[in-house]
N, C-alpha and C positions, 0 to 999 in steps of 0.2 A: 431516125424514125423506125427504121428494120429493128431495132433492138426492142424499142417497144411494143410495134405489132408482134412482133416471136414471143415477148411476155405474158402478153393478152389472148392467144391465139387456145392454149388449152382451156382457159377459163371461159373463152366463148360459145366452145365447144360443147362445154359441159351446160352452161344457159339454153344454148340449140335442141340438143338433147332431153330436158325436163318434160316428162310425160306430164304431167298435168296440167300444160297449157295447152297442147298439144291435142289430149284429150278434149281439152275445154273447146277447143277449135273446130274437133270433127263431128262435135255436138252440134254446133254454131251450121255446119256445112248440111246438116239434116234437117233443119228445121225451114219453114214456108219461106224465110228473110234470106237464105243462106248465101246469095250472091252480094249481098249487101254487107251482111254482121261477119264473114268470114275477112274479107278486105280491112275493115273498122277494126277487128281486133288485134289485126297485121300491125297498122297502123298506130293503133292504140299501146301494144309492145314497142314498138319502134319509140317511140315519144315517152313511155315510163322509163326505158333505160337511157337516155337520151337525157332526160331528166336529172338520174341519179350523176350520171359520168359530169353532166354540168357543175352541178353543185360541187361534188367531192375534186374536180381541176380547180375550180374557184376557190377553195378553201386553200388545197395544196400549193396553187404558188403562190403565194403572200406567206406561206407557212416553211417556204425552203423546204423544197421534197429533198434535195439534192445538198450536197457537200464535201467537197474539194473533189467532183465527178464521180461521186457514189451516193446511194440511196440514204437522208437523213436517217441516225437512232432514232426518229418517230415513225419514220415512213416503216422501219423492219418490225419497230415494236406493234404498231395497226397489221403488219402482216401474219405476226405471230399469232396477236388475238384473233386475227379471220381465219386462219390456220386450225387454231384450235376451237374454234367454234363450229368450223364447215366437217372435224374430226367428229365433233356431239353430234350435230347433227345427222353424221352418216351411222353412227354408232344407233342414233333412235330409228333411223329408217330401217335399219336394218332388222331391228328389233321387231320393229311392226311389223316386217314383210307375210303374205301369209303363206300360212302351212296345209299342206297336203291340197284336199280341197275346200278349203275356205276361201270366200268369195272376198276378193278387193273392197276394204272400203270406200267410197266415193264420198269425197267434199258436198254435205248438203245443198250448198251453193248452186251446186251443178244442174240440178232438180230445176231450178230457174227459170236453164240458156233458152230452154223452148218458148219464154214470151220476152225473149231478150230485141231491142231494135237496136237503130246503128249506135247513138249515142251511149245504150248501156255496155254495147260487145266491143266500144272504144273503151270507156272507162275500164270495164273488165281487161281488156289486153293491156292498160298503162298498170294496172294494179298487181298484175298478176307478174311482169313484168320488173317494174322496178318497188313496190312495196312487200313482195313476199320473200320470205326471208333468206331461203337459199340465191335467190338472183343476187338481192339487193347485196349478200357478203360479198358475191362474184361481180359484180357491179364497180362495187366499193373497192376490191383487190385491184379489178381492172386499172379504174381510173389512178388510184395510189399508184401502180405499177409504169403508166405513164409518167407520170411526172413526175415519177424518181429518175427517171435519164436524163432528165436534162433537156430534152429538146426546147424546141419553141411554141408559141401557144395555137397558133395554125398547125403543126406537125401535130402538138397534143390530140387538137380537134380531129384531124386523120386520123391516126391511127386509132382515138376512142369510135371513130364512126365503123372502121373497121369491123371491131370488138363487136359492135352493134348490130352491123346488117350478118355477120355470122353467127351471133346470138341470135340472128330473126330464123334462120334458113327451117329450125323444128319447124315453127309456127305456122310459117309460109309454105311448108312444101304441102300438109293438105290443101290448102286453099291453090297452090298449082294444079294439083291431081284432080279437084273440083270440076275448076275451068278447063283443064285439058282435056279430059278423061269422060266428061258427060256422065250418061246413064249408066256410065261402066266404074265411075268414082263410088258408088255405095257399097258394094262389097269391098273392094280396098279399103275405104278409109274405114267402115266399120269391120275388117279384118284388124288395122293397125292400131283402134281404138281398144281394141279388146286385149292383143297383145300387151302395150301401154302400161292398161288398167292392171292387166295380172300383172306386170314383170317392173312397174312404179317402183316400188321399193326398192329391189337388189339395183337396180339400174343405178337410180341418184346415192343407195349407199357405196357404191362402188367406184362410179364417177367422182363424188364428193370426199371420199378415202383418198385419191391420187392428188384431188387438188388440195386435200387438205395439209395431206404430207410435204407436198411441195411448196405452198406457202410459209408454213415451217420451216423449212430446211434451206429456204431464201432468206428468212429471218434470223436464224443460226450462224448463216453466213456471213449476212451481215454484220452483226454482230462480233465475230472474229475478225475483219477483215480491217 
């Protein structure tokens, strides 16, 4: 099971890290509800990636991840395509990022959070979570990456919940600084939102460059070995 938490461990990282849930949370944390809708979208993240790691274990053992104690040719060839896909996509953020002083764009969406109550800032954190497309490739790597070791399907579940609650840590730590911090959380968190907002881009094109190279270069291996 060590072998698989160490596999999942930079990928969870980089899930932790995505500014625009993050953002989406400290919106959540300023409006009339925010002791209520920041917790729900905690929550709501927790249960979309929880979601995907289900599905993708479920498929992978009836599918032999594994073979004579290495990662099946399907399992490297899914890593390669995620590999190269998490590479486009760091190449387009990167692209977008802005320049000099041009203002970050903001997801329409976002315009919303402020009539958001508990049930929409769950759905919002399962979607954001495990359907938006940088999670769901890291998601998806994750779970593959499991259950190409071989373990057993209790260890799988571990170590995917691992993945999971260090995937939460972004989301969660405003929603700590909230409840900790009181009337002294609004400058912080609308310090760290703004930050976020400008530096979104270079941040996931750069994060997504490493893990994109390294699922690569795990598929490669593969591959020769």
């Amino acid at each position: 099971m060590g072998q698989a938490i160490g596999l999942v461990l930079p990928l969870a990282v980089v899930v932790a890290l995505s500014p625009v849930p993050i953002i989406a949370v400290v919106l959540m944390l300023v409006t009339p509800r925010a002791s209520v809708n920041g917790p729900a979208f905690v929550v709501g993240w927790i249960v979309g990636l929880g979601i995907v790691g289900a599905i993708v274990l479920a498929v992978a053992d009836p599918a032999a991840a594994t073979s004579d104690g290495q990662p099946a040719t399907w399992v490297d060839v899914l890593k390669l395509i995620l590999g190269l896909l998490l590479l486009l996509v760091a190449l387009k953020q990167w692209r977008g990022r802005p320049h000099g002083d041009d203002e970050p764009a903001t997801p329409k969406w976002m315009g919303a959070i402020e009539g958001f109550g508990p049930g929409k800032a769950l759905v919002a954190g399962a979607v954001l979570a495990g359907a938006n497309p940088k999670n769901l490739l890291l998601a998806i790597a994750a779970a593959a990456s499991i259950a190409s070791t071989g373990i057993s399907g209790g260890e799988e579940a571990v170590a995917y919940l691992v993945f999971a609650l260090i995937g939460t840590v972004g989301v969660a730590a405003p929603v700590v600084i909230y409840f900790s911090m009181g009337a002294r959380a609004g400058a912080v968190l609308d310090g760290l939102q703004r930050w976020m907002a400008r530096n979104n881009a270079v941040i996931m094109a750069v994060l997504l460059l490493v893990i994109g190279a390294k699922l690569v270069g795990e598929a490669i291996s593969g591959f020769s070995s």
